[in-house]
matplotlib code that plots the C-alpha trace (Angstrom):
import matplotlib.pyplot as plt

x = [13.4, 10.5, 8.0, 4.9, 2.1, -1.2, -3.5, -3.6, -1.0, 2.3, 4.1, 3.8, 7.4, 8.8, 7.1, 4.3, 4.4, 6.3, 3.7, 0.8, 2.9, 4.0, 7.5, 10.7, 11.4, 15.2, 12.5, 10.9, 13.7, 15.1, 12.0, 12.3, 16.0, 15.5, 17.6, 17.4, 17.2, 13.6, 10.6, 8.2, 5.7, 7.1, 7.8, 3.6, 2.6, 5.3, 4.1, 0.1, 0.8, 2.4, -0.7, -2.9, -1.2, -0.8, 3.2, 5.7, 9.4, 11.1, 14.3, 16.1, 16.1, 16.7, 19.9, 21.5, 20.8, 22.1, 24.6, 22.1, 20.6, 18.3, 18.1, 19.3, 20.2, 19.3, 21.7, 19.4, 19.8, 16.4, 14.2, 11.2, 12.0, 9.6, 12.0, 13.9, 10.7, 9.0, 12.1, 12.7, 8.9, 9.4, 12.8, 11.2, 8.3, 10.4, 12.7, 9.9, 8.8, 12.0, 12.3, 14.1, 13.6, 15.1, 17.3, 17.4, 19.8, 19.5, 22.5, 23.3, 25.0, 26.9, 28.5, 31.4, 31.3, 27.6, 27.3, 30.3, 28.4, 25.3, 26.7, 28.6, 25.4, 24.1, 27.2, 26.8, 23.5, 24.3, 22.9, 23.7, 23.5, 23.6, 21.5, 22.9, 20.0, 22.6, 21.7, 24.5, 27.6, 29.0, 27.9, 29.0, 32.6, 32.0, 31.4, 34.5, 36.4, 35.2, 35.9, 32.6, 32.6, 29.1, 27.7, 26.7, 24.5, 23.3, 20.4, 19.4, 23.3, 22.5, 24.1, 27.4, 30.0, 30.4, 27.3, 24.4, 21.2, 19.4, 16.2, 17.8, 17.4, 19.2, 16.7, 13.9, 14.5, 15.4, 11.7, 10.7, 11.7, 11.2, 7.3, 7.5, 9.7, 7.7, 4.2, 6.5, 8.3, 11.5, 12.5, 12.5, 13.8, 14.8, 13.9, 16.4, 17.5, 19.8, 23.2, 24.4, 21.9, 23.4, 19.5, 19.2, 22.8, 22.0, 18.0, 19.8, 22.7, 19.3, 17.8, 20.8, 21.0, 17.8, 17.5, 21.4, 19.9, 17.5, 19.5, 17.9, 19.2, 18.6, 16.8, 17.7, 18.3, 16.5, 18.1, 15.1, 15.4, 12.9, 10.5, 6.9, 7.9, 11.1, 8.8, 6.8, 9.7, 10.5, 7.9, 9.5, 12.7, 10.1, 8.1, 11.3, 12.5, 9.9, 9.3, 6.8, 7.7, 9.2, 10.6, 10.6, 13.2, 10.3, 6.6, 6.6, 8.5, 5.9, 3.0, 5.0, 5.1, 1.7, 0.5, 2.1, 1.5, -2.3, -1.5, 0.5, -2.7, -0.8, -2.7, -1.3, -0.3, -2.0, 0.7, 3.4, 3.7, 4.9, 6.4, 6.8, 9.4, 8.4, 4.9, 3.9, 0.4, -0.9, 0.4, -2.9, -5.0, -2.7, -4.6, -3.9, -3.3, 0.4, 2.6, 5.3, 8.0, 7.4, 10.2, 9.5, 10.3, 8.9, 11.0, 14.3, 13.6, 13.2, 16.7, 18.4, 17.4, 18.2, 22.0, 22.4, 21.3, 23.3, 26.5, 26.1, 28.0, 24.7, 24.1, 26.8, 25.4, 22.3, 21.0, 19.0, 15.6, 13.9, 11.7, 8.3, 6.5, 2.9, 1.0, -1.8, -3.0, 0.3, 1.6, 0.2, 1.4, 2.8, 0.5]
y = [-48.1, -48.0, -50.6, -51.6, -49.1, -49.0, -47.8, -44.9, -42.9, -43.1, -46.6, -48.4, -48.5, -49.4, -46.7, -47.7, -51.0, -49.8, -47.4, -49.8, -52.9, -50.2, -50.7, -49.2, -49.3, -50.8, -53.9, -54.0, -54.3, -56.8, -58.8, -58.5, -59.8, -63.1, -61.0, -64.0, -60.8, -60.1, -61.7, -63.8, -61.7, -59.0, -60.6, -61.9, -58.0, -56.6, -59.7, -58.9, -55.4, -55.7, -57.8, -55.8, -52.9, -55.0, -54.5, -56.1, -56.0, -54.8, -57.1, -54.6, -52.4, -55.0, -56.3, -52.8, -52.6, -55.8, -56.7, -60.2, -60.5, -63.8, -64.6, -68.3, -68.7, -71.6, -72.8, -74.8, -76.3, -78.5, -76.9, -78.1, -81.6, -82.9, -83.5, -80.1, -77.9, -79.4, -79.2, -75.4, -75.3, -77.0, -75.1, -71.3, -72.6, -74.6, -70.7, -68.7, -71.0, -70.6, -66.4, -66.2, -65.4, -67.1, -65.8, -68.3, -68.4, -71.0, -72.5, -74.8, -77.6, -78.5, -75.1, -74.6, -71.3, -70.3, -72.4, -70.2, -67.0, -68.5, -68.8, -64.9, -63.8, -65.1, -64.3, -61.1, -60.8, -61.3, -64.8, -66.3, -70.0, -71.5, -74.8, -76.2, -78.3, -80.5, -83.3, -83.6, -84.6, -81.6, -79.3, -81.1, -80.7, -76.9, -76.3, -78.2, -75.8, -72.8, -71.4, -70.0, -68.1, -69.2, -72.7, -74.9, -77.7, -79.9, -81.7, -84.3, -85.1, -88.7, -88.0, -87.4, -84.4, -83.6, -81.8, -83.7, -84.3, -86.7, -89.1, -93.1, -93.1, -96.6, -97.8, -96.3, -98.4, -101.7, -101.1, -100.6, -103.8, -105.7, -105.4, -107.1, -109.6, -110.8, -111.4, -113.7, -111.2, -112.9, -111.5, -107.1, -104.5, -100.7, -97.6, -95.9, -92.1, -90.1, -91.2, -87.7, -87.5, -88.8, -90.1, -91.9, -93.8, -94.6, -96.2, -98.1, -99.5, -100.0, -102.0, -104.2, -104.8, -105.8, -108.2, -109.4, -110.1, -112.2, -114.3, -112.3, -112.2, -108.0, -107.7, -105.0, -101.3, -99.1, -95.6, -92.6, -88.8, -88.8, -87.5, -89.5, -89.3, -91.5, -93.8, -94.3, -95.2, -97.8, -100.0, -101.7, -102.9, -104.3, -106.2, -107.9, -108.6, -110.6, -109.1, -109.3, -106.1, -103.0, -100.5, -97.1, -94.4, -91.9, -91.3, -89.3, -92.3, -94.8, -92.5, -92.9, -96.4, -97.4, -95.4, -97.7, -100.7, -100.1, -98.9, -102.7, -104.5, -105.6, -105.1, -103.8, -105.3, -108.6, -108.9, -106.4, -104.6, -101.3, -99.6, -95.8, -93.2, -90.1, -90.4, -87.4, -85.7, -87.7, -90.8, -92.6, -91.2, -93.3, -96.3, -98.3, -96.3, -96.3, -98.4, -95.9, -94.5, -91.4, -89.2, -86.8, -83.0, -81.6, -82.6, -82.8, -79.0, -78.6, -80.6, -78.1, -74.9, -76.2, -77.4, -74.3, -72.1, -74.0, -73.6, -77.1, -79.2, -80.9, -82.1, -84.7, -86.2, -86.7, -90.2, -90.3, -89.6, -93.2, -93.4, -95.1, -97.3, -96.4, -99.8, -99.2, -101.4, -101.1, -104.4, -108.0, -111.5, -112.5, -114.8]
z = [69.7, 67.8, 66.8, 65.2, 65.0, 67.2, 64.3, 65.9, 64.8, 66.5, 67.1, 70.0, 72.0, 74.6, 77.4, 76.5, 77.3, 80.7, 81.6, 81.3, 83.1, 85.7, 85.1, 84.1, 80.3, 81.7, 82.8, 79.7, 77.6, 79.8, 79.1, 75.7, 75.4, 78.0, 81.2, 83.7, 86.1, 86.2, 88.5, 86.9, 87.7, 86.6, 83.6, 82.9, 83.3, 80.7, 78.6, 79.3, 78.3, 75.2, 74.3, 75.5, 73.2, 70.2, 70.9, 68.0, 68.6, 65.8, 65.2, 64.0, 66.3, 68.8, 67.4, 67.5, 71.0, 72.3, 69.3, 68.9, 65.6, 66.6, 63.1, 61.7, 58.4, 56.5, 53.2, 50.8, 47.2, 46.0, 47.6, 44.7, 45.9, 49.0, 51.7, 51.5, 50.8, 54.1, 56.0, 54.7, 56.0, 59.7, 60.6, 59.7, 62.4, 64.6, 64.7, 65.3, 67.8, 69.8, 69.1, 65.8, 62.5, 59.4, 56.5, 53.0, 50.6, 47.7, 46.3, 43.3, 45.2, 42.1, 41.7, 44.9, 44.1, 44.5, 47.8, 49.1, 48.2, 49.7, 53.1, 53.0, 51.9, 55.6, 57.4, 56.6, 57.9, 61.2, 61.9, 64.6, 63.6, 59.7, 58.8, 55.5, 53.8, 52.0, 50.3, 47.7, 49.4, 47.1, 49.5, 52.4, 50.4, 49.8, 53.4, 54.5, 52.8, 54.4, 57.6, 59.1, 62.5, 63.8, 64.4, 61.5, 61.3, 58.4, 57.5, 54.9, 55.0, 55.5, 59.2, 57.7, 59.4, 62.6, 62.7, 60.5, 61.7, 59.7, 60.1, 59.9, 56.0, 56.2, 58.7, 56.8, 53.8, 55.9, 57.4, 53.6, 52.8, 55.8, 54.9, 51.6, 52.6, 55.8, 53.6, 51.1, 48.6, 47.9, 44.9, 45.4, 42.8, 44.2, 42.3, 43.8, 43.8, 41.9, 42.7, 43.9, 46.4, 50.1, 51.2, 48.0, 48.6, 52.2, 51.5, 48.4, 51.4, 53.4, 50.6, 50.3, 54.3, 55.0, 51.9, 52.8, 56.5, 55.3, 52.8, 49.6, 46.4, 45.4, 42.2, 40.2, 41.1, 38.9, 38.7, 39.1, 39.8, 42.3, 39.7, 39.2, 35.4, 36.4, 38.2, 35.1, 33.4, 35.2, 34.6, 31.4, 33.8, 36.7, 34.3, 32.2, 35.7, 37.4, 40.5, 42.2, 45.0, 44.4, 47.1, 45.4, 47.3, 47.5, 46.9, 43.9, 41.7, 43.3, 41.7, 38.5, 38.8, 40.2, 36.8, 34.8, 35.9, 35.7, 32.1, 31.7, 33.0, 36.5, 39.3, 42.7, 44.9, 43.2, 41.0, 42.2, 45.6, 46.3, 48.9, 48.9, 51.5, 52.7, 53.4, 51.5, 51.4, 49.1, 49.3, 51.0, 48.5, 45.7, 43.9, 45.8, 49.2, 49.3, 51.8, 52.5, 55.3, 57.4, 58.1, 60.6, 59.6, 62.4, 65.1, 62.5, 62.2, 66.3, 66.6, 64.4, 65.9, 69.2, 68.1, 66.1, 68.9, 71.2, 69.8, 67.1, 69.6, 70.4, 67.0, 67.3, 70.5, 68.7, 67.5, 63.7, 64.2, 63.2, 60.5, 60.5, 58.0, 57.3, 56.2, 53.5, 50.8, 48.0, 49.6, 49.6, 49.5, 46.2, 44.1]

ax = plt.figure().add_subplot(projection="3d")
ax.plot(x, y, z, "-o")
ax.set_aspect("equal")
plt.show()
């Protein structure tokens, strides 16, 4: 079994490690493959040593010997949009965190037949585990299809499946609007998502809730793409509209749309507030800061390695990971 080298010639293996620890290499390799059958101590010397020599595992050589791959494969379409790409970001961490490594395959969530040859591509791999980023309920219908021999879970699903982890999108957008309508906003538009995208149908079913459980009439849903060049469409359809709030389905399309309403001569949030999902990078260094919701990746990501390393069955047990709204200066009292 060989492994990384020392810079001194030959790789560092397996006997090395033993012979500084002062173990058997049958010890070492326990170690290295989580055998409940070794002493702690035991365990913090073989450890110490492969420090000490600069010791890497090589995965490879690992999987031949214990018929393991500890790889997960992760299924994504999107990935240029904000949620996916940090989610794709948090779930390689949140594996190497927890002793894996990660295998991608991009699919086309439109086209059945790339998603299917997406997730052979990983099966044949070896992984031990498949997370589906699957916003499009396309894919979700792709994957139903399929029988697949190793646990699957799925994120940005809006929850939906057996399986789907998802942060509270619903709840996120009820929190969205909740902090218009409580400084006075009574009449709200949406610049909603595209329509095939399960997230942007649930925070548009959010929007409607929260307004409908405060005896609102909706203003008008805008359609967007998620794109800040959307948002900057939009503007025409607030101002003939009269609102005086807008809840944008994501950061990017608020940018759009806090653009051009400086551009009209409206100030925010004197004459229109906003309100923003995601909580992206930049979104408190908008003009005006941005009022938005924070989804949290991270621990999205941590929940998915666990129930695809587990088996999946966990995944179901889980509740949504709630959202939480980040206050900044987009929203104010109407005039």
């Amino acid at each position: 079994m060989s492994d990384t080298s020392s810079g001194r010639g030959r790789p560092i293996g397996v006997r090395d490690v033993a012979a500084r620890a002062g173990v058997s290499r049958q010890t070492v390799s326990r170690v290295l493959n989580d055998h409940p059958d070794v002493a702690p101590d035991t365990k913090e010397r073989v450890v110490s040593a492969m420090v000490e020599l600069g010791y890497r595992m090589n995965n490879a050589a690992r999987a031949l010997g214990t018929r393991r791959s500890r790889t997960l494969g992760v299924l994504a379409s999107d990935a240029l949009q904000y949620g996916p790409s940090r989610s794709l970001a948090a779930l390689e961490a949140s594996a190497r965190e927890a002793g894996y490594w990660v295998s991608a395959a991009f699919a086309d969530a439109a086209d059945v037949r790339a998603v299917v040859a997406a997730v052979d591509h990983l099966v044949v791999q070896g992984v031990e585990g498949i997370v589906v980023v699957a916003p499009h309920a396309q894919t979700l219908e792709a994957l139903g299809e399929l029988r697949i021999d190793v646990p699957v879970v799925t994120l940005h699903s809006a929850g939906l499946g057996a399986t789907g982890l998802s942060v509270d999108q619903a709840a996120g957008a009820r929190l969205a609007v909740a902090a218009l309508a409580e400084v006075g906003h009574t009449h709200i538009a949406h610049l909603a998502g595209p329509a095939d995208w399960l997230e942007a149908e649930s925070r548009a079913e959010g929007f409607a809730a929260e307004l409908a459980s405060r005896g609102l009439v909706s203003g008008p849903v805008i359609q967007g793409d998620w794109s800040a060049g959307s948002g900057y469409a939009a503007v025409e359809a607030v101002r003939r509209s009269g609102v005086t709030a807008v809840f944008a389905a994501n950061d990017q399309m608020a940018l759009g749309l806090l653009s051009a309403l400086h551009e009209a001569g409206l100030a925010v949030p004197g004459d229109v507030s906003v309100v923003g999902f995601d909580d992206a990078p930049d979104a408190a260094y908008y003009w005006p800061a941005l009022t938005t919701v924070r989804q949290d990746f991270e621990e999205l990501a941590r929940r998915a390695v666990a129930a695809a390393i587990g088996g999946g069955e966990a995944a179901s047990a889980l509740p949504p990971v709630a959202p939480v709204l980040v206050a900044r200066s987009s929203v104010a009292p109407p005039r």
